[in-house]
C-alpha positions as CSV (number, residue, x, y, z in Angstrom):
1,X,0.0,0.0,0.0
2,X,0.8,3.5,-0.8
3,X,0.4,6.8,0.6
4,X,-3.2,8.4,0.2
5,X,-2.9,11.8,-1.0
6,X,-5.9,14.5,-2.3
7,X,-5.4,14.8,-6.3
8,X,-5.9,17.2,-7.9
9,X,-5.9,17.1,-11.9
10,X,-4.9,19.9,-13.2
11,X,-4.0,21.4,-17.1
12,X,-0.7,22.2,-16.0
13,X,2.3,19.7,-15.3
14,X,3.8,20.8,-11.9
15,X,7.7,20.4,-11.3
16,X,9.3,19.9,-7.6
17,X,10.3,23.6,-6.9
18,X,7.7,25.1,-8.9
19,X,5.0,27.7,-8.0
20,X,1.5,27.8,-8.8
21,X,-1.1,30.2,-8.0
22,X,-4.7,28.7,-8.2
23,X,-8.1,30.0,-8.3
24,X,-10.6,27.5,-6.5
25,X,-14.3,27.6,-7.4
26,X,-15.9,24.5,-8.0
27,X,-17.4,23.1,-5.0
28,X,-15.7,19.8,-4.6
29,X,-12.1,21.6,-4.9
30,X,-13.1,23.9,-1.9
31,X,-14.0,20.8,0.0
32,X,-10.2,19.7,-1.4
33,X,-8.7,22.5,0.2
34,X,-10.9,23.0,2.9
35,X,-9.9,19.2,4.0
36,X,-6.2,20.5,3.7
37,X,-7.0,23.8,6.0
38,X,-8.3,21.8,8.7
39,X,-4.5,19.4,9.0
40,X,-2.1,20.6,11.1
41,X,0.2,23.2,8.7
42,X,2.8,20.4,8.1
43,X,0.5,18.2,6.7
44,X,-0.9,20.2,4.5
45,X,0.3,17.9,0.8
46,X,-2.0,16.9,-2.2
47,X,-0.7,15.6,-5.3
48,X,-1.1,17.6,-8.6
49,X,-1.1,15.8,-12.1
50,X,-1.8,16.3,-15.9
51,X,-4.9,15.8,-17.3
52,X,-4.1,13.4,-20.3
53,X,-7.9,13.9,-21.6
54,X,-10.6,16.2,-20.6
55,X,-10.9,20.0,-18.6
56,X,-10.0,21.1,-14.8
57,X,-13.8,22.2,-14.6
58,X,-17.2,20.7,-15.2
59,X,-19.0,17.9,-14.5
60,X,-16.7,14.5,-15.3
61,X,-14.4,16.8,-16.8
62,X,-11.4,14.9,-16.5
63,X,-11.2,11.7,-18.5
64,X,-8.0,10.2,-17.3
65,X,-5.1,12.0,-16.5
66,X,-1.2,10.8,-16.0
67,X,-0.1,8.6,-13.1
68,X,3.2,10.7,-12.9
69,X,2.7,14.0,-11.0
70,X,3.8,16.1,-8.3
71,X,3.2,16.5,-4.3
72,X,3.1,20.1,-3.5
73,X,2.3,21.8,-0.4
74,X,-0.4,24.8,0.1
75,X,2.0,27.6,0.7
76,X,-0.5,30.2,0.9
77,X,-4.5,30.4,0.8
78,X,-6.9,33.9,0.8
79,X,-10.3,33.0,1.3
80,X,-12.9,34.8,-0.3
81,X,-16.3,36.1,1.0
82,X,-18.0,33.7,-1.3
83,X,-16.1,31.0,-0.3
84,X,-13.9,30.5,-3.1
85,X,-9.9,30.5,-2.1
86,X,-6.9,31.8,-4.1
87,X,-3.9,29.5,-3.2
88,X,-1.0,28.9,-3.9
89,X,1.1,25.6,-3.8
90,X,4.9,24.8,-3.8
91,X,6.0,21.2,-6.2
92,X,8.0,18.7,-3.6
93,X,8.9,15.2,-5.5
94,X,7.7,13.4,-7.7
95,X,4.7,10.8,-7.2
96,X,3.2,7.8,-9.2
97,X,-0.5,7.1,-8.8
98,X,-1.0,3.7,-8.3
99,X,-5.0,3.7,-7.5
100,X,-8.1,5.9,-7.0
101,X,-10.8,6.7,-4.6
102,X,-13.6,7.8,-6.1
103,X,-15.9,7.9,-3.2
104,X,-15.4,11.6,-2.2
105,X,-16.0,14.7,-3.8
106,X,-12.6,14.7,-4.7
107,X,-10.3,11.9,-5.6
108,X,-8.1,10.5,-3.2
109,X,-4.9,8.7,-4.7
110,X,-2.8,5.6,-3.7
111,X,0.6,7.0,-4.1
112,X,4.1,6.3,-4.6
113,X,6.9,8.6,-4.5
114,X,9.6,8.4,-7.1
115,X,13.3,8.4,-6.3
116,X,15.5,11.0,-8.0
117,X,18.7,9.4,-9.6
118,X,21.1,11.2,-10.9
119,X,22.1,9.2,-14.2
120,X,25.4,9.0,-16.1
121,X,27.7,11.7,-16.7
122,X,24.8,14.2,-15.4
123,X,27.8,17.4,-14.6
124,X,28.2,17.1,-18.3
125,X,24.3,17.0,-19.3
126,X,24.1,20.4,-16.6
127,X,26.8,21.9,-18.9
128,X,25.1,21.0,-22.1
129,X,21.7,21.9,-20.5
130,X,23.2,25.3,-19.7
131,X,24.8,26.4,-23.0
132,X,21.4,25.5,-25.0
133,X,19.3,27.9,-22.6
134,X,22.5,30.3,-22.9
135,X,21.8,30.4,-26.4
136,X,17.8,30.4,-26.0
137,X,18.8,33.4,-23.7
138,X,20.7,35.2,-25.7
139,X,18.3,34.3,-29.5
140,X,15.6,35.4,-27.5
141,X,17.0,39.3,-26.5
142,X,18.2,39.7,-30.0
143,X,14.6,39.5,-30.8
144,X,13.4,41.3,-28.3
145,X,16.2,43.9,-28.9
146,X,17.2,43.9,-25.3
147,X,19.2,42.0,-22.3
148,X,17.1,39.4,-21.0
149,X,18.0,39.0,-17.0
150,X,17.5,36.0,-15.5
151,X,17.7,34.7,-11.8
152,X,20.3,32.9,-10.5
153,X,19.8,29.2,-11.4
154,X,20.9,26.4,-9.3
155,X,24.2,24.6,-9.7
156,X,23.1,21.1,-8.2
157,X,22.0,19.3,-11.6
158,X,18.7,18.0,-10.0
159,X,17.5,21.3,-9.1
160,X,18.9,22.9,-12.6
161,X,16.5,20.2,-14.4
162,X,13.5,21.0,-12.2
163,X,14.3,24.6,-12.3
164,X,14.5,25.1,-16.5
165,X,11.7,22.4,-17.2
166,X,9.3,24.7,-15.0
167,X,10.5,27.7,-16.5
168,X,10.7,26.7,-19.8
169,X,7.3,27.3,-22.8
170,X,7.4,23.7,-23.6
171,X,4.3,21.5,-24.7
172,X,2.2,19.7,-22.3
173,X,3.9,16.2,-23.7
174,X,7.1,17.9,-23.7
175,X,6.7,19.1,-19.7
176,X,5.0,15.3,-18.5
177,X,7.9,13.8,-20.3
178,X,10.4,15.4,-18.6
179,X,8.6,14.9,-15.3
180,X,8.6,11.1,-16.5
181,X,12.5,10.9,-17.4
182,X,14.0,8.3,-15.5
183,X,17.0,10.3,-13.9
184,X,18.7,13.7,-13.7
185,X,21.3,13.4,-16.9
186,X,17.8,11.8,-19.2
187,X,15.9,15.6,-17.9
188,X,18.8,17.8,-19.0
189,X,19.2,15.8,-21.8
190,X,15.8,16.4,-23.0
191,X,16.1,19.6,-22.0
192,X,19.2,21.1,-24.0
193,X,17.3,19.2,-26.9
194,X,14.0,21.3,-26.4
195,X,16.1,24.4,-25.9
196,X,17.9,23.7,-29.0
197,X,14.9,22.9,-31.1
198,X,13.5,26.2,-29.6
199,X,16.2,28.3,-30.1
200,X,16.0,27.0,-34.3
201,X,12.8,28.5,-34.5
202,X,13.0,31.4,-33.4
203,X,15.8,32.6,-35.9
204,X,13.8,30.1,-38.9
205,X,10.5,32.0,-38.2
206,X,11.8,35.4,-35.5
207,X,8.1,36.9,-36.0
208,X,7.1,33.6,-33.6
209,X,6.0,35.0,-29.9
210,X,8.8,33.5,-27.4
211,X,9.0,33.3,-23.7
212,X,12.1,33.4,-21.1
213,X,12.5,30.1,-19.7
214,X,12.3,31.2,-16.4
215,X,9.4,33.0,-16.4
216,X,7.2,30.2,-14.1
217,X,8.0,30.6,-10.5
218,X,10.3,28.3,-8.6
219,X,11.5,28.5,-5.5
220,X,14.7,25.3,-4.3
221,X,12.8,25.0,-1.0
């Protein structure tokens, strides 16, 4: 047996590290987070995946959805009048779903968390990892006409992957792959291929809208 967890599906694939703001309406999330408010602050964990068909809202909105997500923790809630919350939750580690409980409002997941593994020669996937973003970096203010500034990024190679693959204006299958690579050196990898393949575009078709990679928020706590 696993660890049960709150789920909550979401169109967004969220990265240990990573920030996200939420806007809670629909009655059966309230009851999610309401069920979160009333654990002791420590406790306070739900696990976050990808919907792989469907919407966040609606009735039997979300069709199936991946088994590989994120805990995160509620870092911050305002409650409205109306009783809707604006939260915020902070990406821990990684998770595998391993069953459902459909019986509440809200599904409860048998979970597993995922072991990070560092992976072969992963100091030299940071370094390649690095120089493709450099270049995205630097493609990107030539466009723009302008220094784009970035924060500092982390130098453990864990932390670098989690930290550009939340940043970065990937595709959904893009973002739950890299949340699904197997180790550290696969993520950077992947990732100095996406920033590669990104960085093309931009000076094959320049009038294309692009975005900083580290635009999402992510904090190493």
């Amino acid at each position: 047996m696993g660890v049960a967890l709150p789920i909550f599906p979401l169109g967004v694939v969220l990265f240990p590290g990573m920030a996200l703001p939420l806007h809670i309406f629909e009655d059966r999330y309230r009851q999610l987070v309401q069920h979160l408010l009333d654990r002791a602050e420590h406790d306070r964990h739900l696990g976050v995946v990808a919907i792989r068909d469907g919407y966040e809202v609606g009735d039997l909105a979300v069709h199936s959805a991946h088994r590989v997500g994120c805990e995160a923790v509620l870092s911050d809630v305002q409650r409205r009048p109306d009783g809707r919350f604006d939260i915020e939750v902070l990406g821990r580690r990684r998770l595998r779903v391993d069953g459902m409980d459909e019986s509440l409002p809200y599904l409860v997941g048998d979970v597993t968390y995922l072991v990070d593994v560092e992976g072969d020669d992963v100091d030299e996937a940071a370094g390649h990892a690095l120089a493709a973003f450099e270049a995205y970096r630097m493609r990107l203010g030539e466009m723009r006409g302008m220094e784009i500034e970035v924060a500092d990024l982390p130098h453990d190679p864990l932390m670098l992957s989690y930290a550009l693959a939340a940043g970065g204006l990937f595709m959904m299958s893009d973002r739950q792959a890299l949340l699904e690579d197997p180790d550290t050196t696969s993520r950077l990898t992947r990732l100095a291929r996406l920033l590669r393949d990104e960085t093309a575009a931009m000076t094959a078709l320049p009038s294309l809208p692009a975005t900083d990679v580290v635009r999402t928020g992510w904090s190493p706590n």
